[in-house]
N, CA, C and O atoms as CSV, one atom per row, in Angstrom:
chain,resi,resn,atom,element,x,y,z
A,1,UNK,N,N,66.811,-140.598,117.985
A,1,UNK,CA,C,67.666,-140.150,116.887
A,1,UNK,C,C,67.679,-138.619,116.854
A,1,UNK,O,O,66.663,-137.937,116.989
A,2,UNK,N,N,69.088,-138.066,116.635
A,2,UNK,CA,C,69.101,-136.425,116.547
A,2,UNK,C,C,68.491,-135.880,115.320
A,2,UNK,O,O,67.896,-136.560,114.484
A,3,UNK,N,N,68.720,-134.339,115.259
A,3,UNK,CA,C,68.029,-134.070,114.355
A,3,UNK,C,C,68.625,-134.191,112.939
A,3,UNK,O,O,69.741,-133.673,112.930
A,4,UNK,N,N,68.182,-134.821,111.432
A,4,UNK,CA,C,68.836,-135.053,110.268
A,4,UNK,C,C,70.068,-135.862,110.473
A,4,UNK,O,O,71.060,-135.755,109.752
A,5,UNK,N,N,69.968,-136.675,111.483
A,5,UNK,CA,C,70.874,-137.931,111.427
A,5,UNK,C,C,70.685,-138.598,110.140
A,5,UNK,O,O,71.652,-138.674,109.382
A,6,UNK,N,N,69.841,-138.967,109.888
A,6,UNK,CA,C,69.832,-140.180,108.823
A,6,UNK,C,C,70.081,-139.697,107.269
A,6,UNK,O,O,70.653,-140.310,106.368
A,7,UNK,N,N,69.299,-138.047,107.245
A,7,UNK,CA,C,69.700,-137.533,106.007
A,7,UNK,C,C,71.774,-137.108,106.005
A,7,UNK,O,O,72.418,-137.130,104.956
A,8,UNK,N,N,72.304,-136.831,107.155
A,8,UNK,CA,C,73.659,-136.674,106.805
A,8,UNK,C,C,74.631,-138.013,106.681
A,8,UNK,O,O,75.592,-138.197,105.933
A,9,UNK,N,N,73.927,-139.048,107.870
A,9,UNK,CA,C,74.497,-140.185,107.509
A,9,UNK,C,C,74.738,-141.404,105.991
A,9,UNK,O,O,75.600,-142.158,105.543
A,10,UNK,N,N,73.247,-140.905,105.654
A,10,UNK,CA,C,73.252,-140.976,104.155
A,10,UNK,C,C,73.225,-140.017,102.747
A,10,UNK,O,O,72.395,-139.786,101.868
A,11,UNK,N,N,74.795,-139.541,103.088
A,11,UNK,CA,C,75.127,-138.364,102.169
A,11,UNK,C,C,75.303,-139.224,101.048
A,11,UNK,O,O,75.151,-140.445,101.045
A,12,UNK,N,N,75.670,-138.421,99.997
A,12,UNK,CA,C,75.852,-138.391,98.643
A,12,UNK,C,C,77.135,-138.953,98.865
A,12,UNK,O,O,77.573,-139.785,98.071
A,13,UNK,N,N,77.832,-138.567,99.930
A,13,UNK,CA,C,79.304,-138.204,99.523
A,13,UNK,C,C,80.068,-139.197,100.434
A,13,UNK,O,O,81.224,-139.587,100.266
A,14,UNK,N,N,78.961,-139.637,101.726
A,14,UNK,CA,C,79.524,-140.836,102.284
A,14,UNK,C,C,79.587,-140.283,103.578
A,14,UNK,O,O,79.480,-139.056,103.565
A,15,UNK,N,N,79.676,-140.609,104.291
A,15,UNK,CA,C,80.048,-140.238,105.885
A,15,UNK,C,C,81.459,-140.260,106.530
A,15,UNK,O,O,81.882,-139.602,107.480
A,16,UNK,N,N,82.130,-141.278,105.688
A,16,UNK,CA,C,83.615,-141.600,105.990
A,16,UNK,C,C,83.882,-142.028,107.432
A,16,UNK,O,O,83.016,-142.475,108.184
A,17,UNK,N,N,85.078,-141.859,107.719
A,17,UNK,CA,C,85.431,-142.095,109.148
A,17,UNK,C,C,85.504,-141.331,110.272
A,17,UNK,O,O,85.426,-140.103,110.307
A,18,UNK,N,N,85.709,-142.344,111.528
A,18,UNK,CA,C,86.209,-141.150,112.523
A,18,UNK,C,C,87.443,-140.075,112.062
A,18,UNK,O,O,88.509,-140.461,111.583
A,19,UNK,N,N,87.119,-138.766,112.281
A,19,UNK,CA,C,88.149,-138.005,112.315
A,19,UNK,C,C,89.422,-137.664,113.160
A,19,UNK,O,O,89.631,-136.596,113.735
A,20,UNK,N,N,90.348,-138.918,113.126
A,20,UNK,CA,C,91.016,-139.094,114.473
A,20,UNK,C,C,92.397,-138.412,113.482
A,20,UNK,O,O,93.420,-138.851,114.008
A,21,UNK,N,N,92.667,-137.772,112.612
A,21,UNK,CA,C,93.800,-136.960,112.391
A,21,UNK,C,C,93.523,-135.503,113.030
A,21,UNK,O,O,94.322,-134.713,113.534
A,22,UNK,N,N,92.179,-135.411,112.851
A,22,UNK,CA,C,92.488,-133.855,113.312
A,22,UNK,C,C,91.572,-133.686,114.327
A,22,UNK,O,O,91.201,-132.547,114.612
A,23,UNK,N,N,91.002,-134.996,115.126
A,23,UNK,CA,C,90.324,-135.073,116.579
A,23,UNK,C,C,90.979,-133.621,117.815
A,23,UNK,O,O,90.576,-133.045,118.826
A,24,UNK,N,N,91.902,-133.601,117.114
A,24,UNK,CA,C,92.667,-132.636,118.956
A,24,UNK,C,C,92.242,-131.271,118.423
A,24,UNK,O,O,92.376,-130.505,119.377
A,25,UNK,N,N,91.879,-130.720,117.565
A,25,UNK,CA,C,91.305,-129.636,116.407
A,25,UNK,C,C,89.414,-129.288,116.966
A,25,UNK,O,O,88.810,-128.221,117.071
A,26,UNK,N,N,89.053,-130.455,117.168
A,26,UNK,CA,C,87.604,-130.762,117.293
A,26,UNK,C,C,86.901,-130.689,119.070
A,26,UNK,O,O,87.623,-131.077,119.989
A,27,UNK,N,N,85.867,-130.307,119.284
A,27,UNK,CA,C,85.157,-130.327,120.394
A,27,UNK,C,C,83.938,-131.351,120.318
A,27,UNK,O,O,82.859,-130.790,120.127
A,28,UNK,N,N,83.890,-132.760,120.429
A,28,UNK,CA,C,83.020,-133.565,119.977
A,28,UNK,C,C,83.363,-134.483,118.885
A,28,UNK,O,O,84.493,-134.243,118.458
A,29,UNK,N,N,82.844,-135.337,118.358
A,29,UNK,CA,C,83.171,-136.412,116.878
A,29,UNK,C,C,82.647,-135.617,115.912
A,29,UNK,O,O,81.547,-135.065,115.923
A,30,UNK,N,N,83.648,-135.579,114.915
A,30,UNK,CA,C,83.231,-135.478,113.483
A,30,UNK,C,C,84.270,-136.489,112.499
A,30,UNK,O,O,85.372,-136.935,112.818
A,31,UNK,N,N,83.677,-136.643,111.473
A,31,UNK,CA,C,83.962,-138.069,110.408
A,31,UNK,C,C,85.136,-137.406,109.079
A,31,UNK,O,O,85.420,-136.209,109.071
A,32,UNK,N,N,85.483,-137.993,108.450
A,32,UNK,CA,C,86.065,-137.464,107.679
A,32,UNK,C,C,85.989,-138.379,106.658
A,32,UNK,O,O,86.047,-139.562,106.996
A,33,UNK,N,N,85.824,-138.012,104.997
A,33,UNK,CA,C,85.788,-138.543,103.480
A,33,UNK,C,C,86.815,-137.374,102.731
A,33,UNK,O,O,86.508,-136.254,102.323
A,34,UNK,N,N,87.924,-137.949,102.713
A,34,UNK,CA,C,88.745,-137.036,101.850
A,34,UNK,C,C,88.208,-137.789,100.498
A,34,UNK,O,O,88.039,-138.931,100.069
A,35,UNK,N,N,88.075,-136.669,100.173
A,35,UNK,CA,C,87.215,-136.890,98.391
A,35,UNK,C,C,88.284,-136.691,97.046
A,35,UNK,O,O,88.352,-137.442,96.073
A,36,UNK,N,N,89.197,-135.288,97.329
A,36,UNK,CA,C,90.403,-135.242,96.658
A,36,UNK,C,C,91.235,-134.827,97.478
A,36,UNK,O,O,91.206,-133.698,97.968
A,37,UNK,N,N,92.478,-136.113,97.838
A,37,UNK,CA,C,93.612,-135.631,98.350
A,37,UNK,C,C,95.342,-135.546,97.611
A,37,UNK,O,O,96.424,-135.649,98.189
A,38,UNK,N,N,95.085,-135.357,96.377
A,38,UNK,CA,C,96.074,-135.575,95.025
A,38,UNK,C,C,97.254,-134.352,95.602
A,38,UNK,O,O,96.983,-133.152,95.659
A,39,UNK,N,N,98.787,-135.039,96.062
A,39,UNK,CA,C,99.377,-133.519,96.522
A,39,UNK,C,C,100.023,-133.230,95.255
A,39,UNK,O,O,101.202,-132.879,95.251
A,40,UNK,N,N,99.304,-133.356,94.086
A,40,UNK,CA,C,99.728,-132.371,92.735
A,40,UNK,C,C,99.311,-131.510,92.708
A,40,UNK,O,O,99.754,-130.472,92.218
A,41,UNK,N,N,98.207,-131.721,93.297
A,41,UNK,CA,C,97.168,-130.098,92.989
A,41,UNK,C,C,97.277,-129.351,94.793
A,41,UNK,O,O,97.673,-130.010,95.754
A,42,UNK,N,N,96.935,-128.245,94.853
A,42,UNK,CA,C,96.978,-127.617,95.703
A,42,UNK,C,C,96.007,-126.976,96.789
A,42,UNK,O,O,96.278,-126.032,97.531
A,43,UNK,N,N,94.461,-127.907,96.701
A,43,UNK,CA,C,93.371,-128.027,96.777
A,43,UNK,C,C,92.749,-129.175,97.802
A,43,UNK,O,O,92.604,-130.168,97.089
A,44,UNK,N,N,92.463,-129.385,98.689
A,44,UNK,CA,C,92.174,-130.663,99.363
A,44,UNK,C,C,90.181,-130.341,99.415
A,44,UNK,O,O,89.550,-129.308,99.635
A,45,UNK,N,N,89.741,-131.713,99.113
A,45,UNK,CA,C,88.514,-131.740,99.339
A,45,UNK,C,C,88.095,-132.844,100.053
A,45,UNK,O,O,88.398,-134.008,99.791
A,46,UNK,N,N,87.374,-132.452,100.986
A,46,UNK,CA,C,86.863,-133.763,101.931
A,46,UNK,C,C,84.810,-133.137,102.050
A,46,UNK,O,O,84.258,-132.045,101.917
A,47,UNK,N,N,84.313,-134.584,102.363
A,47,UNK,CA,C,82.924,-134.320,103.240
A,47,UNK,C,C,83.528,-134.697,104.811
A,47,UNK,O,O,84.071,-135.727,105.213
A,48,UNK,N,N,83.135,-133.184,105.648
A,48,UNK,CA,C,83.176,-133.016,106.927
A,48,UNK,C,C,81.703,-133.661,107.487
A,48,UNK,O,O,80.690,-133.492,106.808
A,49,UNK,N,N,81.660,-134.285,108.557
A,49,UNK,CA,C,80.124,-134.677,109.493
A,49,UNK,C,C,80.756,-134.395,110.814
A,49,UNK,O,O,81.935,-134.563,111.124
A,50,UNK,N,N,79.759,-133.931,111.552
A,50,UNK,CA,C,79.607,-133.604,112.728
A,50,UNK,C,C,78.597,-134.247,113.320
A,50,UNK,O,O,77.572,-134.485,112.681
A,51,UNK,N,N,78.777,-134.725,114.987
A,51,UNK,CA,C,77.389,-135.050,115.129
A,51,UNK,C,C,76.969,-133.661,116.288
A,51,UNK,O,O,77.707,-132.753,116.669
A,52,UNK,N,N,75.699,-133.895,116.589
A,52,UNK,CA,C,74.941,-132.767,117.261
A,52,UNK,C,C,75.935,-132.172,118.346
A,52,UNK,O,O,76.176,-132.888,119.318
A,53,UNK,N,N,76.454,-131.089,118.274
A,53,UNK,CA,C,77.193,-130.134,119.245
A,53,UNK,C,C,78.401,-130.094,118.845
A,53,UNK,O,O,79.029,-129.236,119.465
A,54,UNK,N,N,79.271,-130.873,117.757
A,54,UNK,CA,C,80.628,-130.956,117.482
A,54,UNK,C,C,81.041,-129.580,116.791
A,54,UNK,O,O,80.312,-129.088,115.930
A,55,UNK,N,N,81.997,-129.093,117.113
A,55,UNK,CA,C,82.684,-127.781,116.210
A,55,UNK,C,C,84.132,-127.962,116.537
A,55,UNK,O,O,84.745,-128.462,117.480
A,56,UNK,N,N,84.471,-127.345,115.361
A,56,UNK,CA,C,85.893,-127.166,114.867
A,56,UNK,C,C,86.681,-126.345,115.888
A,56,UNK,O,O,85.864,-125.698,116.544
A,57,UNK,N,N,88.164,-126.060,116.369
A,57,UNK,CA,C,88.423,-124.729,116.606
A,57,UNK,C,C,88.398,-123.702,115.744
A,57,UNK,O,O,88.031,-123.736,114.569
A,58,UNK,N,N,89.096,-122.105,116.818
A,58,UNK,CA,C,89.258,-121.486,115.472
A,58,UNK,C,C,90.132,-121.673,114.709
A,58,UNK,O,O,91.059,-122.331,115.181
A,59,UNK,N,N,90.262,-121.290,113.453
A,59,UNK,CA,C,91.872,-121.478,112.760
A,59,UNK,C,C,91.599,-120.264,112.005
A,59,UNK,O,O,90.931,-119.285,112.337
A,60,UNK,N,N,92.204,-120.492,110.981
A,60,UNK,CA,C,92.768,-119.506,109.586
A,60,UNK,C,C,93.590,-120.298,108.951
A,60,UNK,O,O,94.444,-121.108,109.310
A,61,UNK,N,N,93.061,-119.807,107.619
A,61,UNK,CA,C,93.898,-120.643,106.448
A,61,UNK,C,C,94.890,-119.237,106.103
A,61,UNK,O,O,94.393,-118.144,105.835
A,62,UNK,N,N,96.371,-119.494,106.167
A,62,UNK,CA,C,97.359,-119.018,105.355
A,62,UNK,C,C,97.856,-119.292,103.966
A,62,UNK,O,O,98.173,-120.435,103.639
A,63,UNK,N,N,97.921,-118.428,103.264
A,63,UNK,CA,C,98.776,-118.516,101.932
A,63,UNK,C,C,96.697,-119.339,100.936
A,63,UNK,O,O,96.529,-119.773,99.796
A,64,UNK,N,N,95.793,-119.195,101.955
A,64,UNK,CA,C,94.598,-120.259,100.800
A,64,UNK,C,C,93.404,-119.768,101.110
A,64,UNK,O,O,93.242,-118.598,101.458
A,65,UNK,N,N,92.268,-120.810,100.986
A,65,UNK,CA,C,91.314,-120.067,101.485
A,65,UNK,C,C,90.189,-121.221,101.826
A,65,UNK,O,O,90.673,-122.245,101.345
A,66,UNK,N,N,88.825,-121.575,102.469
A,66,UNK,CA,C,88.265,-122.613,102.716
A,66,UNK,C,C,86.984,-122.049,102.161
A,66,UNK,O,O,86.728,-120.851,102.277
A,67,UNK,N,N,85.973,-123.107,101.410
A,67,UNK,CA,C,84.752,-122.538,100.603
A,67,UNK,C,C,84.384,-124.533,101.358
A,67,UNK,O,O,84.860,-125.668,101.398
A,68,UNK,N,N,83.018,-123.553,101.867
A,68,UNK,CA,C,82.450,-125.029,102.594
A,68,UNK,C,C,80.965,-125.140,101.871
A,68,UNK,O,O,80.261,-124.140,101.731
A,69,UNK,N,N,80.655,-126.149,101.529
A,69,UNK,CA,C,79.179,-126.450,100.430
A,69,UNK,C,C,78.287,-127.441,101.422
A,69,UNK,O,O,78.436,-128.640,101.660
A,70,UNK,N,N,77.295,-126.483,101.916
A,70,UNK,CA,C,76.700,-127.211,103.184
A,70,UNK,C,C,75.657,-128.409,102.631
A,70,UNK,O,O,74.758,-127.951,101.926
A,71,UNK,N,N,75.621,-129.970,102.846
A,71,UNK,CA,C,74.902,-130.803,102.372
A,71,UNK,C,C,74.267,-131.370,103.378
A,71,UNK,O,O,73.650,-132.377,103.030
A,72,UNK,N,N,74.190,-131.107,104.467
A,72,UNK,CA,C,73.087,-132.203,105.370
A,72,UNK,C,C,73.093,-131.321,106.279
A,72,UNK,O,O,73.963,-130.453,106.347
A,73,UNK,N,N,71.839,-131.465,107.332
A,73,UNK,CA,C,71.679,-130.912,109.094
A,73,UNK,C,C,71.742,-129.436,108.506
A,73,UNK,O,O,71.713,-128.928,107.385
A,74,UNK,N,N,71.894,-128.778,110.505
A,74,UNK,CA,C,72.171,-127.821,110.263
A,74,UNK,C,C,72.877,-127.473,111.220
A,74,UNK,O,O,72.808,-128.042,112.309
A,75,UNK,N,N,74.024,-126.047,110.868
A,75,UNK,CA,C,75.779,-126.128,111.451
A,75,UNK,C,C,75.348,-124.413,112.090
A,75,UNK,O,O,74.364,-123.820,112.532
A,76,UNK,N,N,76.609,-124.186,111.824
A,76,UNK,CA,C,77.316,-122.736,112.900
A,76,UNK,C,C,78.596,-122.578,111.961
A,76,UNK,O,O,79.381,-123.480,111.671
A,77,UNK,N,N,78.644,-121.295,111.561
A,77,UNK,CA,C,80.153,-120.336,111.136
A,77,UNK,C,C,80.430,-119.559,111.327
A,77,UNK,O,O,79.706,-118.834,110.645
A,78,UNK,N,N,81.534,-118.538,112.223
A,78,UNK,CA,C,81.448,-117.632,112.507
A,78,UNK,C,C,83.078,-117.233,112.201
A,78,UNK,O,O,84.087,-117.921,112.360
A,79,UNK,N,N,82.937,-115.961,111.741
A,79,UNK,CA,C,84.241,-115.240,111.766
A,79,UNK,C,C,84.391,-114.088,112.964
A,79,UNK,O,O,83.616,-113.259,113.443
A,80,UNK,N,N,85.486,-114.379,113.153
A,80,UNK,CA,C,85.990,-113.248,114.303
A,80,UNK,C,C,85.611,-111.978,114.207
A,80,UNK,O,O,85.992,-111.324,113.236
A,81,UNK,N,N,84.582,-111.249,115.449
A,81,UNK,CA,C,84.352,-110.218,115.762
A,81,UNK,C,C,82.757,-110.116,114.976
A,81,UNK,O,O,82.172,-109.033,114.999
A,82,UNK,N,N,82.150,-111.270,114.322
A,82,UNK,CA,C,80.792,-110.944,113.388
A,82,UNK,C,C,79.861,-112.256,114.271
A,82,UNK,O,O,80.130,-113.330,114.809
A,83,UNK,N,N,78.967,-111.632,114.092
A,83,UNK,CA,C,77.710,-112.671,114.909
A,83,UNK,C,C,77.959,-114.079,113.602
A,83,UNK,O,O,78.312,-114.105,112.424
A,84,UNK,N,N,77.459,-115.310,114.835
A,84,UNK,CA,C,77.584,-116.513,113.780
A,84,UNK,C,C,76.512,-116.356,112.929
A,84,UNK,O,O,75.638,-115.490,112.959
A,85,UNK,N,N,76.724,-117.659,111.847
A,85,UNK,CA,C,75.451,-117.610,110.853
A,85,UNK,C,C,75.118,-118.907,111.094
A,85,UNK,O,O,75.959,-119.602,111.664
A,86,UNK,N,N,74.085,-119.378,110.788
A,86,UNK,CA,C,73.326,-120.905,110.736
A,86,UNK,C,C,73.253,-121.075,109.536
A,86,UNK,O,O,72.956,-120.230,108.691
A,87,UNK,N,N,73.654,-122.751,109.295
A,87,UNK,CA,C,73.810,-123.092,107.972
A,87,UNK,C,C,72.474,-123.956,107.421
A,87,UNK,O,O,71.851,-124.677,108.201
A,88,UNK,N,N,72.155,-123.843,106.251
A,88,UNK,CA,C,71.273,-125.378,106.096
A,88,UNK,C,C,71.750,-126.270,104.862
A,88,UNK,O,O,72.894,-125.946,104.546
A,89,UNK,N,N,71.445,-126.872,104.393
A,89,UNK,CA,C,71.870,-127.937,102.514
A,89,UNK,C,C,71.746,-126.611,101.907
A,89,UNK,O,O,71.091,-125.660,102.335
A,90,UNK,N,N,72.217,-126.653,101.214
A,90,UNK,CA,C,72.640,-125.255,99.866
A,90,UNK,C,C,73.306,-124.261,100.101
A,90,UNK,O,O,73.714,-123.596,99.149
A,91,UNK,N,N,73.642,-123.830,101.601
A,91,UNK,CA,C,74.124,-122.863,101.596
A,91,UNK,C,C,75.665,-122.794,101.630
A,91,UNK,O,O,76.243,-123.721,102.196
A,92,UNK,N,N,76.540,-121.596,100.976
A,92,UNK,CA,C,77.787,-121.872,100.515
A,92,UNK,C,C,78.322,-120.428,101.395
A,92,UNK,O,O,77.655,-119.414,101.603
A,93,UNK,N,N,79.826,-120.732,101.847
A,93,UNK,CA,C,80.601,-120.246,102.889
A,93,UNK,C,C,81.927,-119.534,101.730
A,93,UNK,O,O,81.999,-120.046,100.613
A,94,UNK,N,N,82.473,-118.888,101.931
A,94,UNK,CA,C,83.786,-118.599,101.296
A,94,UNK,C,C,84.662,-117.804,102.670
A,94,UNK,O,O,84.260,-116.768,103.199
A,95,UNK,N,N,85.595,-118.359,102.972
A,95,UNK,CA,C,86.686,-118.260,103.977
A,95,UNK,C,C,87.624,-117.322,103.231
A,95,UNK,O,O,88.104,-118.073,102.382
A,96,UNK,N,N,88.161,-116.131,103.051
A,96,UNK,CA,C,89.320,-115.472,102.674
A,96,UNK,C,C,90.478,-115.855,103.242
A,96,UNK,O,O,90.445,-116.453,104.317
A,97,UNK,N,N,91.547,-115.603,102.679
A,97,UNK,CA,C,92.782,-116.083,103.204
A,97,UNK,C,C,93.142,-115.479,104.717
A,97,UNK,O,O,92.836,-114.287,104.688
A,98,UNK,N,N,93.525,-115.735,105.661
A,98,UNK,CA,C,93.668,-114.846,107.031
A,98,UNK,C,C,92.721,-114.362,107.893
A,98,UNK,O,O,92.981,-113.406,108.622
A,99,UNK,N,N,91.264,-115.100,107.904
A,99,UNK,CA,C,90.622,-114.834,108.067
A,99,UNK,C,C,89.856,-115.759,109.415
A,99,UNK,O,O,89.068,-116.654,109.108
A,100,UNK,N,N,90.113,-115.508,110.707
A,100,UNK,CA,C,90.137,-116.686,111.546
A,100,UNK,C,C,88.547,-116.456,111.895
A,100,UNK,O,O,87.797,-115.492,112.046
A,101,UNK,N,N,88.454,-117.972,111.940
A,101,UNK,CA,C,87.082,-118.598,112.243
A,101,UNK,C,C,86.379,-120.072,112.439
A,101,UNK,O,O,87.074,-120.977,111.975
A,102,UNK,N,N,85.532,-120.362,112.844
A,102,UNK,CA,C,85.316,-122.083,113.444
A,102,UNK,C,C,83.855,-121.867,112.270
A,102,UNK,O,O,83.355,-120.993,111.562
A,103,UNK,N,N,83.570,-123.756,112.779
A,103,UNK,CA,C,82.098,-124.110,111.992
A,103,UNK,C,C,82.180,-125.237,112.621
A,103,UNK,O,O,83.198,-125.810,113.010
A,104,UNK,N,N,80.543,-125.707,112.765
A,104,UNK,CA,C,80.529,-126.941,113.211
A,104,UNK,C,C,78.517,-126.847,113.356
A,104,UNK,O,O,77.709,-125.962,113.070
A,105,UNK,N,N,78.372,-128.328,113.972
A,105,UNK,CA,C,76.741,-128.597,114.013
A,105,UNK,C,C,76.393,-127.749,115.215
A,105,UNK,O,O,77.234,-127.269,115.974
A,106,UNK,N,N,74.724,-127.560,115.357
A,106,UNK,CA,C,74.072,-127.335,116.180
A,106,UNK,C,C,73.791,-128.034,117.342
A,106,UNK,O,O,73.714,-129.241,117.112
A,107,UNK,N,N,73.584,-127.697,118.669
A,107,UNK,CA,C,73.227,-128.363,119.442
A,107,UNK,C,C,72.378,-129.832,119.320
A,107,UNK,O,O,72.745,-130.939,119.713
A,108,UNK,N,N,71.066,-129.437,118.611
A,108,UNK,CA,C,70.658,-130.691,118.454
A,108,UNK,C,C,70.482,-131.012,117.124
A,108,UNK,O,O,69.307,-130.918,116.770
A,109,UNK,N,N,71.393,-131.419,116.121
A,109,UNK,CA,C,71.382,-131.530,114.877
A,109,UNK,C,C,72.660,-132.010,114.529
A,109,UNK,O,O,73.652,-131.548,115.092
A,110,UNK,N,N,72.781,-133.182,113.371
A,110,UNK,CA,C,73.628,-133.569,112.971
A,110,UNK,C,C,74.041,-132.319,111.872
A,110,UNK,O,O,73.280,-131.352,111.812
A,111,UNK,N,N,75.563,-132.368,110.790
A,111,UNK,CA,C,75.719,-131.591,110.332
A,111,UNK,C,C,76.685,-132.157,109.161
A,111,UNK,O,O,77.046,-133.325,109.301
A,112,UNK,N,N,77.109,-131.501,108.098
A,112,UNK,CA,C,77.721,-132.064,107.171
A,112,UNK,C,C,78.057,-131.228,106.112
A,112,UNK,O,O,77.223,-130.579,105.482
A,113,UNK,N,N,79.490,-131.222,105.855
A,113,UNK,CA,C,79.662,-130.227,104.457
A,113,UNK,C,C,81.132,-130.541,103.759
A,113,UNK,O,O,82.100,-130.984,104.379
A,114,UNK,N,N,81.106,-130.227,102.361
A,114,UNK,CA,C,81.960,-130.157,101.552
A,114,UNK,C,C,83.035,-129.398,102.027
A,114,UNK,O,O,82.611,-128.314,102.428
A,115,UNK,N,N,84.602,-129.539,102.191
A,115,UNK,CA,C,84.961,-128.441,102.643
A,115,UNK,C,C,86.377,-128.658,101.590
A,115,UNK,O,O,87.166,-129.602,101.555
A,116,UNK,N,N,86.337,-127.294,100.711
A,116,UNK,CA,C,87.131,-127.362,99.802
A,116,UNK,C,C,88.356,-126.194,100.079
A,116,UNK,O,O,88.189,-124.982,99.942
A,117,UNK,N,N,89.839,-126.971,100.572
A,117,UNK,CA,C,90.531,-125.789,101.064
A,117,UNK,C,C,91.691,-125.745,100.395
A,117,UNK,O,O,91.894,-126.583,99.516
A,118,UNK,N,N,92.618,-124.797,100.683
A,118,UNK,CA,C,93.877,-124.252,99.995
A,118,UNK,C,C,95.087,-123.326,100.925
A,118,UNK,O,O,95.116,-122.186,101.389
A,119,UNK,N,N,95.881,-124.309,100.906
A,119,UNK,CA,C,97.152,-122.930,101.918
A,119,UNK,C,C,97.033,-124.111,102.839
A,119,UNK,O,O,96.575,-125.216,102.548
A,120,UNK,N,N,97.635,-123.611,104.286
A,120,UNK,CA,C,98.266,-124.241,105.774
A,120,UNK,C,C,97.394,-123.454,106.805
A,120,UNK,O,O,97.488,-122.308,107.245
A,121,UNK,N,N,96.532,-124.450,107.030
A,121,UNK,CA,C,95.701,-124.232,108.288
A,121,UNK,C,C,96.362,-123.636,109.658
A,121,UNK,O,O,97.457,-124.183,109.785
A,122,UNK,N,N,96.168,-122.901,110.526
A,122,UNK,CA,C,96.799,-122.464,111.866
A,122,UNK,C,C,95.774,-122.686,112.567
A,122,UNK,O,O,94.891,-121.833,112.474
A,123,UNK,N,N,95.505,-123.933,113.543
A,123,UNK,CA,C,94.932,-124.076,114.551
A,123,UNK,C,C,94.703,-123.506,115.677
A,123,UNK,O,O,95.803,-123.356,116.207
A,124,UNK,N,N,93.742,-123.030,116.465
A,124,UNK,CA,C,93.687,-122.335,117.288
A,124,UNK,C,C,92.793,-122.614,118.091
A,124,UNK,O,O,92.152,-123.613,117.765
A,125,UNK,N,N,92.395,-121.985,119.301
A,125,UNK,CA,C,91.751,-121.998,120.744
A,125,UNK,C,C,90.951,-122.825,120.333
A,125,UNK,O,O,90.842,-122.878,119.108
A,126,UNK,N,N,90.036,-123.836,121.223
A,126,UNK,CA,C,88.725,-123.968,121.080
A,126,UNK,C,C,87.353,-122.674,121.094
A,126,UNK,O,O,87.308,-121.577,121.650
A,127,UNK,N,N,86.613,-123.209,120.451
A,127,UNK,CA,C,84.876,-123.041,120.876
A,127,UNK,C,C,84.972,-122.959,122.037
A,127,UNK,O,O,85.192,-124.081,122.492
A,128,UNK,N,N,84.899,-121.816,123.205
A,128,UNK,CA,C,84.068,-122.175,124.254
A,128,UNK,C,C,82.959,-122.744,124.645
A,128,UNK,O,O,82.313,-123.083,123.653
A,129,UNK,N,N,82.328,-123.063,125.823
A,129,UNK,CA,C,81.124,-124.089,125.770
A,129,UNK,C,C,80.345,-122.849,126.056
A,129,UNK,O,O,79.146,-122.981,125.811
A,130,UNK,N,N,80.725,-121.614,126.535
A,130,UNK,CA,C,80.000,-120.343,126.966
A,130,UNK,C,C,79.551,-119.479,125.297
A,130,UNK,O,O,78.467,-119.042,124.912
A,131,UNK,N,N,80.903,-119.504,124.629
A,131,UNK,CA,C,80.559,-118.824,123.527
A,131,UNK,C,C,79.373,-119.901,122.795
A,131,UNK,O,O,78.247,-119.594,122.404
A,132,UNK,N,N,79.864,-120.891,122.770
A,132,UNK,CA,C,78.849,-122.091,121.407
A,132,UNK,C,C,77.303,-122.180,122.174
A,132,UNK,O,O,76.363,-122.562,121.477
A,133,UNK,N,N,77.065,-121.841,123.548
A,133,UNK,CA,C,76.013,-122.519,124.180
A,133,UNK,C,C,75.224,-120.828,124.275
A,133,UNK,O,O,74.119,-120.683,124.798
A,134,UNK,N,N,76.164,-119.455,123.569
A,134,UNK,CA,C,75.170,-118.407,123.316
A,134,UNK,C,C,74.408,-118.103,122.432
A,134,UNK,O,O,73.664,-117.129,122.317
A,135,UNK,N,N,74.728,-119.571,121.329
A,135,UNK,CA,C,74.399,-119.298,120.033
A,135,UNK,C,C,72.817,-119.273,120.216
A,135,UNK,O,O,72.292,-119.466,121.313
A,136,UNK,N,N,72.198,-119.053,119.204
A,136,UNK,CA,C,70.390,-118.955,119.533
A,136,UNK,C,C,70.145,-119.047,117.565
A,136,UNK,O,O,70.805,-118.685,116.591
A,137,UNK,N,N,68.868,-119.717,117.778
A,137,UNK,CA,C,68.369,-120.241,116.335
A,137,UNK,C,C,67.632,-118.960,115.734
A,137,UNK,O,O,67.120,-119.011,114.615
C-alpha cells in the first residue's frame, strides 16, 4: 500500500470517481467528487484524489481564481517561474486569476484536496516527467 492511501481513500468528503472528464488534463489517475456543481452560482467545488505520481497540467484560471484545501497525503504546487511547494492536510493554496500553474501527489504518496474554483480554466502542457521527477522532499 502507498503512502496515506487509506487516510485519502477514506476522506471526509469521499473519494468519488474516476476522473475520466478531465483524464486528457491529467498525467496518471485522479478521482473526482463534485461537491457543489449548482450553475447558479459561479463557484464549482469538488474533492480532487490523486494516486502516487498523478499531477494536473499546467493551466490558469481566467476571469476566477482556484483556492485548494489540502485534506489527505501529500501533493506538489507550483506556479510558473517559483520553486514548487509540498503540501500536507491543512495546508491552503490561493491561485490568483492568470496565474499559470499545476498540483498534484508525490511520487510515493497518495493525495487529496478540496478544490474550490471560479472563471474558465485554460489547459495547458503537461508536467514533464524531467521537471516532476526534479522535485525533492
Amino acid at each position: 500500500m502507498a503512502k496515506n492511501e487509506e487516510a485519502v481513500k477514506n476522506d471526509i468528503f469521499g473519494m468519488g470517481d474516476k476522473n475520466v472528464a478531465y483524464q486528457q488534463f491529467f498525467q496518471g489517475q485522479s478521482y473526482l467528487k463534485t461537491l457543489v456543481g449548482d450553475k447558479a452560482i459561479n463557484v464549482g467545488v469538488g474533492n480532487v484524489t490523486f494516486e502516487p505520481g498523478c499531477r494536473n497540467n499546467w493551466h490558469i484560471h481566467h476571469n476566477g481564481y482556484q483556492l485548494l484545501l489540502v485534506t489527505g497525503g501529500e501533493g506538489w504546487y507550483q506556479e510558473e517561474g517559483k520553486p514548487a511547494r509540498k503540501l500536507h492536510p491543512g495546508d491552503v493554496v490561493v491561485t490568483h486569476d492568470g496565474v499559470k500553474h499545476w498540483h498534484g501527489a508525490t511520487k510515493d504518496s497518495w493525495f487529496s484536496h478540496i478544490a474550490i474554483t471560479a472563471g474558465t480554466p485554460e489547459w495547458l502542457e503537461p508536467v514533464t516527467d524531467e521537471q516532476y521527477n526534479a522535485l525533492e522532499d
